[in-house]
PALOMI-376356 format. One line per 4 residues: number of its first residue (from 1); their letters; for each residue y, x, z of N, C-alpha, C. Coordinates in steps of 0.1 Angstrom, whole numbers. Layout:
N
NUM	a	Y X Z Y X Z Y X Z; ...
***
This chain:
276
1	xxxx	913 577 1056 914 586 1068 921 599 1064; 933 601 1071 939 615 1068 936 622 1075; 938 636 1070 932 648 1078 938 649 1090; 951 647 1091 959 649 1106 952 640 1110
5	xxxx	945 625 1114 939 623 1121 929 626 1129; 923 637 1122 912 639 1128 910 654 1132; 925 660 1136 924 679 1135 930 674 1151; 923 682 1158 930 684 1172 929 699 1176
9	xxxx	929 698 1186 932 718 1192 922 727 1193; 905 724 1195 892 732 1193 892 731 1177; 888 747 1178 886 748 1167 874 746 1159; 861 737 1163 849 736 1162 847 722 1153
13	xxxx	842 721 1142 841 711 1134 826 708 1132; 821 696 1130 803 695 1132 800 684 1123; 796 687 1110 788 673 1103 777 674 1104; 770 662 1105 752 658 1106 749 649 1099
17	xxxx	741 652 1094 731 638 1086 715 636 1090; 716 621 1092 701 622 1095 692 612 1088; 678 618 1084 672 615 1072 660 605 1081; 652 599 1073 639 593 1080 632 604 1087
21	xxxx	634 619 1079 624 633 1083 631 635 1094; 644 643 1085 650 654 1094 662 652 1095; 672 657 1107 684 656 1114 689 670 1104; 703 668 1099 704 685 1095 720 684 1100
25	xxxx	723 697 1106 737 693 1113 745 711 1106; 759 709 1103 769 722 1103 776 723 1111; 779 735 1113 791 735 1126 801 749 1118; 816 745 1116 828 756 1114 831 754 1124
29	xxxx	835 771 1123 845 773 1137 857 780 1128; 868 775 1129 880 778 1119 883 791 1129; 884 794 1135 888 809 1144 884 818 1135; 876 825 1136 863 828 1131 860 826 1118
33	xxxx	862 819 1111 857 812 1095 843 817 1096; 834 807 1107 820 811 1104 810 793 1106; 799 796 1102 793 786 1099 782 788 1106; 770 779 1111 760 779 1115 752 764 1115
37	xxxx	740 764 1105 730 756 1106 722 751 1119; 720 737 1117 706 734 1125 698 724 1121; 685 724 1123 674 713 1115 667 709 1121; 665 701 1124 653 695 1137 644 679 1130
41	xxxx	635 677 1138 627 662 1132 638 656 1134; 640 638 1125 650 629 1134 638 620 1143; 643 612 1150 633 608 1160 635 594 1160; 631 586 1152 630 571 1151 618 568 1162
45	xxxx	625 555 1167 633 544 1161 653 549 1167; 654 555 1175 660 561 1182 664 573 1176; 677 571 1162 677 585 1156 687 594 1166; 695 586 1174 706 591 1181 699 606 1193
49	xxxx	685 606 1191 682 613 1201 679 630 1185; 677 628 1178 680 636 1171 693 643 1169; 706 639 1168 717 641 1169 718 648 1180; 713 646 1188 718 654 1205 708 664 1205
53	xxxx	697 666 1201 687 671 1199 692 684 1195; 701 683 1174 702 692 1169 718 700 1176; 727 692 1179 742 698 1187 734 706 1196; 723 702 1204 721 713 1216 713 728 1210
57	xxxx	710 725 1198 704 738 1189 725 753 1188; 734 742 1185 746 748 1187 752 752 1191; 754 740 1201 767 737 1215 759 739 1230; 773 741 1238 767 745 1255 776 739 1259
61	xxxx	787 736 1250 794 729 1258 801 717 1250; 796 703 1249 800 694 1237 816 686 1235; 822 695 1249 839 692 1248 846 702 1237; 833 711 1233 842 723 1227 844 717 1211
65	xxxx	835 705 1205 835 700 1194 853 693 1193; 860 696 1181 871 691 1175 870 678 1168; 859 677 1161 852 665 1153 840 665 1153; 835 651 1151 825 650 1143 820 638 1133
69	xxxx	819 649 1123 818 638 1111 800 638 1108; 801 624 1108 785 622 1104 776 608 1091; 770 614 1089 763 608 1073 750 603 1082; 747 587 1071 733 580 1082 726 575 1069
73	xxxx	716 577 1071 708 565 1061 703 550 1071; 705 552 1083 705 538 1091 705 526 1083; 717 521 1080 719 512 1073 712 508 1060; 712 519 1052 705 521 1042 691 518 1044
77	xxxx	684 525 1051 669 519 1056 668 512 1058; 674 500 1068 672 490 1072 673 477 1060; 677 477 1049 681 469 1040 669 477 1035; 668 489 1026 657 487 1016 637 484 1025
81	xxxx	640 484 1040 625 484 1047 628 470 1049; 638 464 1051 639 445 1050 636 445 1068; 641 456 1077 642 452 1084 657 452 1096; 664 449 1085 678 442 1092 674 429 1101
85	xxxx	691 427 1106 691 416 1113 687 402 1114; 682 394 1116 680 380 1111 693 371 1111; 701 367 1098 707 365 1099 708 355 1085; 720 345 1091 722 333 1085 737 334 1075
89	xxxx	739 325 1068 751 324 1063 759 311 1059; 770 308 1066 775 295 1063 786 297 1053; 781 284 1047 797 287 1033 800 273 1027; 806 268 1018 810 255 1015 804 248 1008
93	xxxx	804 237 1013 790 223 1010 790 225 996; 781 227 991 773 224 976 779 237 971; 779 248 978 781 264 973 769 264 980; 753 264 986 748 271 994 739 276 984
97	xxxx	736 274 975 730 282 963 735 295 953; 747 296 955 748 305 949 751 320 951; 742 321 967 735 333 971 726 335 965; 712 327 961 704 328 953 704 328 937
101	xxxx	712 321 935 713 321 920 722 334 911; 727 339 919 733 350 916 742 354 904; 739 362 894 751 362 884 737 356 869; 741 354 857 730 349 849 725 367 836
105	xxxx	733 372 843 729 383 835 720 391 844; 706 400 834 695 401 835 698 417 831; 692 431 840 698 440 844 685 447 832; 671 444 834 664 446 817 662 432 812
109	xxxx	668 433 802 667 420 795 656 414 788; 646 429 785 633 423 778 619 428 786; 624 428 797 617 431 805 606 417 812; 597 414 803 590 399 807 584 401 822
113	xxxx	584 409 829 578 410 842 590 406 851; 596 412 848 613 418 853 611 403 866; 616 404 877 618 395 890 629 400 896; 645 388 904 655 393 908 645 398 922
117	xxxx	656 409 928 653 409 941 656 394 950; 644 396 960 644 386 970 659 387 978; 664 370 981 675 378 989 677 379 1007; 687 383 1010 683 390 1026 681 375 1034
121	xxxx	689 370 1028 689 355 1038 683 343 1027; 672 338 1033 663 324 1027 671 315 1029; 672 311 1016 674 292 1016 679 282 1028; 665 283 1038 667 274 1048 673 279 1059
125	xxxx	681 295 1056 693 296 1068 704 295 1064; 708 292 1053 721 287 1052 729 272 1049; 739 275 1059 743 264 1064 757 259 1058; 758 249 1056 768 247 1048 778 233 1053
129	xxxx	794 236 1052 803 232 1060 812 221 1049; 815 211 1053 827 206 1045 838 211 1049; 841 216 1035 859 228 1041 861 223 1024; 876 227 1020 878 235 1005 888 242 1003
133	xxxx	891 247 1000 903 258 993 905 256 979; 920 259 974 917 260 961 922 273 954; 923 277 942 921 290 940 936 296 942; 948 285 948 959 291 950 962 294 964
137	xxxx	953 289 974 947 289 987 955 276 993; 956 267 984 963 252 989 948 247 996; 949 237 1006 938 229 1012 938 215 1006; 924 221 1001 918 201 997 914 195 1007
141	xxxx	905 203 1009 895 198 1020 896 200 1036; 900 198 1046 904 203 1060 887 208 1072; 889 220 1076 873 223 1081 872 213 1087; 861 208 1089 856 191 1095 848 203 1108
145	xxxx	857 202 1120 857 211 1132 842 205 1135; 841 192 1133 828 183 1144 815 192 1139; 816 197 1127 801 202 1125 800 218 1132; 810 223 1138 806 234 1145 799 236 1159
149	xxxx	794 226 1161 786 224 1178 774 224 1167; 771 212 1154 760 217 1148 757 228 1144; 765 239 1138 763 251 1134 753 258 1144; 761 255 1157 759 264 1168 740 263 1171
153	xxxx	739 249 1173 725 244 1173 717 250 1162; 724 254 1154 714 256 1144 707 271 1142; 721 276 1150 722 292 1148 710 294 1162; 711 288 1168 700 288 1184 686 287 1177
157	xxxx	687 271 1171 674 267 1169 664 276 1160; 668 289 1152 662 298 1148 669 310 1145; 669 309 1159 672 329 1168 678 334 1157; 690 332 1155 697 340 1144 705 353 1153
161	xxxx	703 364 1146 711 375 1151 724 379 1147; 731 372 1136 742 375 1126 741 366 1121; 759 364 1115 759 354 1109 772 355 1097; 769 355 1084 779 356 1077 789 343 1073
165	xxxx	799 347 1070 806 331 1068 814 338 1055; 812 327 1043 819 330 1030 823 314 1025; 833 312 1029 837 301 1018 846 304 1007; 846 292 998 856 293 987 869 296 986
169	xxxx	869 303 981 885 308 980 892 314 992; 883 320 1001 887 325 1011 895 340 1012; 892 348 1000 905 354 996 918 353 994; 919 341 993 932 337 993 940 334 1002
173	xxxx	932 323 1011 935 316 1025 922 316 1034; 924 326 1039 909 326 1049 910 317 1062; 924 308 1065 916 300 1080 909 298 1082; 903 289 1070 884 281 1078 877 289 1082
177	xxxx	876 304 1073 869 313 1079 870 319 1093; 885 324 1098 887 325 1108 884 317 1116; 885 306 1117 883 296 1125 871 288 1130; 857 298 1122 845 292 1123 841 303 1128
181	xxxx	844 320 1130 847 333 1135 845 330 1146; 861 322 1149 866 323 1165 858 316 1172; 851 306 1163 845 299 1173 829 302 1179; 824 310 1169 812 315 1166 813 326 1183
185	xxxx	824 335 1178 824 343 1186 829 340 1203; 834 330 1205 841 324 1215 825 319 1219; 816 311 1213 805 301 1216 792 314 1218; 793 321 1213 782 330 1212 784 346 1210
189	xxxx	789 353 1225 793 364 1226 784 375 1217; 772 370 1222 762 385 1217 764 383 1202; 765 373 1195 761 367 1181 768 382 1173; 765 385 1162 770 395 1153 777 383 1142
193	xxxx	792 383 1140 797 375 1131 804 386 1125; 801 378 1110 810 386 1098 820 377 1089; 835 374 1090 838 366 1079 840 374 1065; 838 368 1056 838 373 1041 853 383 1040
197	xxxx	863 375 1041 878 379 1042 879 395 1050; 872 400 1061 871 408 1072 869 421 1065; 860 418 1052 850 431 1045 852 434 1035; 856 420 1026 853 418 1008 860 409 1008
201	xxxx	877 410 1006 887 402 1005 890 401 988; 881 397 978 883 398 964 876 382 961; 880 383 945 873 375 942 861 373 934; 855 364 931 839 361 927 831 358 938
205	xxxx	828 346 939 820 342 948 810 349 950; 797 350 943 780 357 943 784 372 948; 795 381 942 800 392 946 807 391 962; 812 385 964 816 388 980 805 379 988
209	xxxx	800 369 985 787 357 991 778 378 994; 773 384 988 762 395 987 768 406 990; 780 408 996 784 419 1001 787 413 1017; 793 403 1018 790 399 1037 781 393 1040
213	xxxx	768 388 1033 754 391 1037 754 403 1042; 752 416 1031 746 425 1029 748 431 1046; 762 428 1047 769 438 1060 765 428 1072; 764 414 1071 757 411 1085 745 413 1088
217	xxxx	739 419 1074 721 422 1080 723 434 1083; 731 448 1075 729 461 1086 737 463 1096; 750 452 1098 755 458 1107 755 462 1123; 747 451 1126 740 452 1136 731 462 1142
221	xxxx	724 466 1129 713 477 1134 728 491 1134; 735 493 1125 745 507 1125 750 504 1142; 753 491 1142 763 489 1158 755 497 1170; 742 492 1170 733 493 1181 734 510 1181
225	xxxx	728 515 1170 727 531 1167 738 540 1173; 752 533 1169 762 541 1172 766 540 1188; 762 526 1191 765 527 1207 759 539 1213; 747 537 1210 734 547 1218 741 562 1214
229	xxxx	744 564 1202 750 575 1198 766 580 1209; 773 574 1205 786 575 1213 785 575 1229; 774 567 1230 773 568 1246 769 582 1256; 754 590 1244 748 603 1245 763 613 1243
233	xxxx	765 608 1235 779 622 1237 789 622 1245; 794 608 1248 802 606 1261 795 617 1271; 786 607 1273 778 618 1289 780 630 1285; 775 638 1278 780 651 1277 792 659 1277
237	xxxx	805 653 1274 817 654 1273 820 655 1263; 816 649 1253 823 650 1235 832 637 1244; 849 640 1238 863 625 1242 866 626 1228; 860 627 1222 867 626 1206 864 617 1195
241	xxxx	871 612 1186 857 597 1178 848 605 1171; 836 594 1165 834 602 1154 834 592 1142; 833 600 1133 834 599 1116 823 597 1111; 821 584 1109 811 581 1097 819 580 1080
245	xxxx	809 590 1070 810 593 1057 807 578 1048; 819 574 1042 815 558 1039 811 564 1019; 807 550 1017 799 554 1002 813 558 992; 824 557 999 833 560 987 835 574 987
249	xxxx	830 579 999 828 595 1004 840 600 1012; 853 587 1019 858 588 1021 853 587 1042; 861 584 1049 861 588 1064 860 575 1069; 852 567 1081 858 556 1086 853 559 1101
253	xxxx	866 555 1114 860 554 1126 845 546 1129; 837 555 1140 829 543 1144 832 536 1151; 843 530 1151 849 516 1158 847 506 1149; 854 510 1139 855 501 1128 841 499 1119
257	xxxx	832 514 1116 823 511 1109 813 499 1115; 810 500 1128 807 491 1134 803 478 1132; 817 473 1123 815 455 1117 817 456 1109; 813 466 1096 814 474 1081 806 483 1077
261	xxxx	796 477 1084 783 487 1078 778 489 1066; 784 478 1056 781 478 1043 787 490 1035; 800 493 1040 808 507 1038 798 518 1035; 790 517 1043 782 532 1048 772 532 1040
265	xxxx	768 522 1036 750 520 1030 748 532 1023; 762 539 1017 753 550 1006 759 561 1014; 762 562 1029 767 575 1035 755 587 1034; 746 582 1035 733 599 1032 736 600 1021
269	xxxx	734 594 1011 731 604 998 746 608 994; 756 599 995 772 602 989 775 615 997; 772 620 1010 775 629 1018 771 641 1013; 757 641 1008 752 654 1001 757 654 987
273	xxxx	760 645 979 768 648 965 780 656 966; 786 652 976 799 657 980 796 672 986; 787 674 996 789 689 995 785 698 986; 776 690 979 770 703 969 778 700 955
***
């Protein structure tokens, strides 16, 4: 994100972050070179009402804001409280294990108690497709379309809210994945779909398999937040985007963060490293 993106003609600039406690927001006014705090409770489950809460501590008028850049632990909460999305993951026949089985290296090694973390999606939601790729993105195997009416059944038959899709070698050649996307998303509007390729276009299976999990379980909960958020400042007359602070401490629209919420997971804490 470049800075000319995001400089328009008020001179009023506003970052916020909001904690499980507390909302804490800044406002520059480049005219001026002056600053002003505000701190207020945040107000879960509904942190978006904190955000409007603390601007009305600063602003009278929320057209007068130039930006706003803002840091969430949303996402982050919802993965370490395990209460993300319910959400499944389809990937290629006789890979559906190796979300679980993960890498063979052991993080304390003599640690005889030591247990991997549980992972976000069980066993018996993922679904698994005859497709292949190979690691030059040549096709072995052709998506066998007929099993996508069963996906769909399957995705119903236990109320899934998200759905990740990671097959093999789909950094390379991602059709299948698109193509189980389109149909996901064509068959099931509300559905939250993530393809692997969309997020985490690299290679290592268990590494990208655990990063488009990770983002179909928060993303949903960031999407919901930011609607409610973007919507509150609409009505008041904020027409400007805003900026969520991603873990690289770098800028991303909330358009985009939206279906990339994994971006964000470390936006509270990376936000305060950076200013202090």
């Amino acid at each position: 994100m470049r800075q000319s993106d995001i400089q328009g003609q008020s001179p009023l600039r506003i970052a916020v972050d909001i904690g499980g406690t507390f909302t804490d927001l800044v406002t520059y006014d480049a005219t001026g070179n002056a600053y002003q705090v505000a701190k207020v409770p945040s107000t879960p489950p509904d942190y978006s009402e904190g955000v409007i809460h603390a601007l009305n501590r600063v602003l009278k008028d929320f057209s007068d804001m130039e930006v706003l850049i803002h840091g969430t632990t949303a996402p982050l909460n919802a993965f370490l409280e395990r209460k993300g999305a319910r959400t499944a993951l389809v990937t290629t026949k006789g890979f559906g294990d190796v979300y679980k089985m993960g890498r063979g290296n052991r993080i304390r090694m003599y640690d005889l108690h030591y247990h991997a973390p549980v992972p976000l999606i069980p066993r018996y939601l993922i679904f698994e497709m005859d497709e292949r790729v190979d690691a030059k993105g040549s096709i072995i195997l052709p998506l066998e379309e007929d099993q996508l009416p069963k996906l769909l059944d399957f995705i119903r038959e236990y109320d899934i809210e998200s759905v990740a899709i990671c097959f093999i070698h789909s950094y390379v050649n991602p059709d299948h994945e698109a193509a189980v996307a389109d149909f996901l998303r064509r068959e099931a509007p509300n559905l939250f779909v993530t393809p692997s390729h969309e997020v985490c276009r690299e290679w290592r299976e268990y590494e990208r398999t655990s990063t488009v999990a990770m983002n179909a379980y928060v993303s949903p909960i960031l999407k919901n937040y930011l609607y409610k958020l973007t919507a509150n400042l609409a009505q008041r007359g904020y027409r400007h985007a805003v900026y969520l602070m991603q873990s690289n401490s770098g800028l991303i629209a909330s358009r985009e963060a939206e279906s990339r919420g994994v971006l964000t997971l470390m936006s509270g804490p990376v936000g305060g490293s950076v200013g202090s």
